[in-house]
Backbone as numpy.savetxt, mean C-alpha at the origin, in Angstrom:
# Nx Ny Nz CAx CAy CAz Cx Cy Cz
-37.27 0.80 -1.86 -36.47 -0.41 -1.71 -35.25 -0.36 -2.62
-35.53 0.26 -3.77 -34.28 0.51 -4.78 -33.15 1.34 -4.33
-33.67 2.22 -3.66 -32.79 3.18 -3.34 -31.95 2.19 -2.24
-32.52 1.72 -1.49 -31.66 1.12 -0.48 -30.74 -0.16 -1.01
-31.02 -0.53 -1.61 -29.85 -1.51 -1.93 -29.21 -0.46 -3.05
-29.34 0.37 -3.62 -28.38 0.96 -4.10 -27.12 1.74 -2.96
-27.78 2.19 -2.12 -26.87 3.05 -0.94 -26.25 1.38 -0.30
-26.70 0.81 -0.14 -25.91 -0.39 0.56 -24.71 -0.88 -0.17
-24.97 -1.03 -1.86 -24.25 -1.34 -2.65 -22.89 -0.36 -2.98
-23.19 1.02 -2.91 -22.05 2.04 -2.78 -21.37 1.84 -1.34
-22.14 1.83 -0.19 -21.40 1.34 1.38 -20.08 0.18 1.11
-20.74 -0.97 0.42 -19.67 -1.83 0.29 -18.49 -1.97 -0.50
-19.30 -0.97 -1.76 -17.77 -0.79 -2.92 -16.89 0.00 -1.71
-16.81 0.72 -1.30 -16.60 2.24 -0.36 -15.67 1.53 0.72
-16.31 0.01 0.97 -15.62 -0.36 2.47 -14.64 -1.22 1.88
-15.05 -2.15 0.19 -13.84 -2.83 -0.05 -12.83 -2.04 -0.62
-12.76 -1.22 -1.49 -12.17 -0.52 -1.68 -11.09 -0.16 -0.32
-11.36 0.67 0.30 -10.86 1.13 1.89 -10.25 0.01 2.34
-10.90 -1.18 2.53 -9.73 -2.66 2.85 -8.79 -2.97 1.89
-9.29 -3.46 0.45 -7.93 -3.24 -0.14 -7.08 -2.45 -0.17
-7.17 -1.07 0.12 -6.33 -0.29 0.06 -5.32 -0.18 1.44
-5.98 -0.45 2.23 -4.99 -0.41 3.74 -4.68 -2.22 3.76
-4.65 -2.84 3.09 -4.17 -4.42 2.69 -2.79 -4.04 2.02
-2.93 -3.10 0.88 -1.89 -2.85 0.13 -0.58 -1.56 1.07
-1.62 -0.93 1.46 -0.08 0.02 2.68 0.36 -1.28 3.74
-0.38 -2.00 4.24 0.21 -2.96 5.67 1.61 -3.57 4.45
1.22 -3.90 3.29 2.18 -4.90 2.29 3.47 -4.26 2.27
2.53 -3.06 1.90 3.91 -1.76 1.33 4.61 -1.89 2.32
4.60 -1.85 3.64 5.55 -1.17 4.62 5.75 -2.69 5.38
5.69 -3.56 5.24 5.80 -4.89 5.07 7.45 -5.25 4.05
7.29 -4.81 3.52 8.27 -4.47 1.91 9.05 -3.98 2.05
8.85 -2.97 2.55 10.13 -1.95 2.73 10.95 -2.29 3.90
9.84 -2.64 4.81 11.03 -3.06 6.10 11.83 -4.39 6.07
11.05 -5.64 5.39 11.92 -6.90 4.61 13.11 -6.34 4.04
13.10 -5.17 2.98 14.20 -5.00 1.91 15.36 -4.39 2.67
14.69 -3.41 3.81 15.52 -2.49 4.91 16.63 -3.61 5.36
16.51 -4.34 6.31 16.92 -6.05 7.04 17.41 -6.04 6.50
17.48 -6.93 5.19 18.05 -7.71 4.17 19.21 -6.66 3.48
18.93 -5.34 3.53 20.20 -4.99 3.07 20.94 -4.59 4.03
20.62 -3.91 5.22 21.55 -4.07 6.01 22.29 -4.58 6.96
21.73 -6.33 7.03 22.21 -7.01 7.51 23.62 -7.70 6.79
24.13 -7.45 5.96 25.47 -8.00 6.05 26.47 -6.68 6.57
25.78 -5.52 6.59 27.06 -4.20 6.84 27.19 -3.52 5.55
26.94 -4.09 4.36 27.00 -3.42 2.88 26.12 -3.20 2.06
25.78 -1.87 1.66 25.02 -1.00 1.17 25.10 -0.80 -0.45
24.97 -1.86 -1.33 25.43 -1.82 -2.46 24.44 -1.31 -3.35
24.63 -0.72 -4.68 24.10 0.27 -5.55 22.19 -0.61 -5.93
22.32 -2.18 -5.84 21.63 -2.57 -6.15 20.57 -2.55 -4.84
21.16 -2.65 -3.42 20.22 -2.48 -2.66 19.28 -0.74 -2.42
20.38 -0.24 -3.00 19.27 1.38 -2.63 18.81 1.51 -3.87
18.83 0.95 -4.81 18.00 0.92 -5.87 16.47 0.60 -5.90
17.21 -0.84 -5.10 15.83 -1.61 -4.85 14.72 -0.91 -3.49
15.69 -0.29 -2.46 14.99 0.77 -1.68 14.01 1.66 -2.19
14.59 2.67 -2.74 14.33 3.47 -3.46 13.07 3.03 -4.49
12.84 2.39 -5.18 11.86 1.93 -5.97 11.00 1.52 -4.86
10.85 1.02 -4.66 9.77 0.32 -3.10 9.00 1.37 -2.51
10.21 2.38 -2.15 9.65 3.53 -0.84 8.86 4.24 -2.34
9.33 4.85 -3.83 8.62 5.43 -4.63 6.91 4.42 -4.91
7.00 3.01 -5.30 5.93 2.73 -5.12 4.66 2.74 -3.78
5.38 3.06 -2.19 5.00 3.10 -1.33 3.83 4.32 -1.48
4.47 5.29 -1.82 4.16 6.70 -1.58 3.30 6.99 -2.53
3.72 6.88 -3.98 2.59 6.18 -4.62 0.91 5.67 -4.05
1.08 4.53 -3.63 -0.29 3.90 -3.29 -0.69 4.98 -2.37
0.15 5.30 -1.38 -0.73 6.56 -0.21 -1.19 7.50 -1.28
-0.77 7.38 -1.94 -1.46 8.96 -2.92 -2.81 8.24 -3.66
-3.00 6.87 -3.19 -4.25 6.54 -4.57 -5.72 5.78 -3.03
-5.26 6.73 -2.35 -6.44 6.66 -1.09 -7.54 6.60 -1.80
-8.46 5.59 -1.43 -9.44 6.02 -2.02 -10.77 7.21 -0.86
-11.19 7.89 -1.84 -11.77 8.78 -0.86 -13.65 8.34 -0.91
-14.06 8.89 0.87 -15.19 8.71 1.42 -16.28 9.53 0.44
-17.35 8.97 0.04 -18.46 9.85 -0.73 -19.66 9.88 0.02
């Protein structure tokens, strides 16, 4: 019986984990495409908007790198 709620208990760290983590890419790319719009909707591409690109897409790529993996 121990064993089984232990394997149940790793199943669910395993599955929240896996939801938060694809919660946080839907955000990410959520983010990036808001910041995308917003800067190029007036026609001007100013130092502060590809800054702010740029930081976004680096935290993006980021989180894809902190997958959590299946055991």
């Amino acid at each position: 019986m121990n064993d089984q709620q232990l394997s149940d208990s790793k199943e669910f760290v395993g599955n929240l984990k896996n939801g938060i983590w694809l919660f946080g890419l839907s955000s990410w790319v959520f983010g990036i495409t808001d910041r995308s719009i917003a800067s190029f909707a007036d026609g001007y591409l100013s130092a502060l908007d590809l800054m702010q690109l740029f930081t976004a897409a680096t935290f993006f790529v980021a989180w894809v790198f902190l997958k959590p993996s299946r055991a």
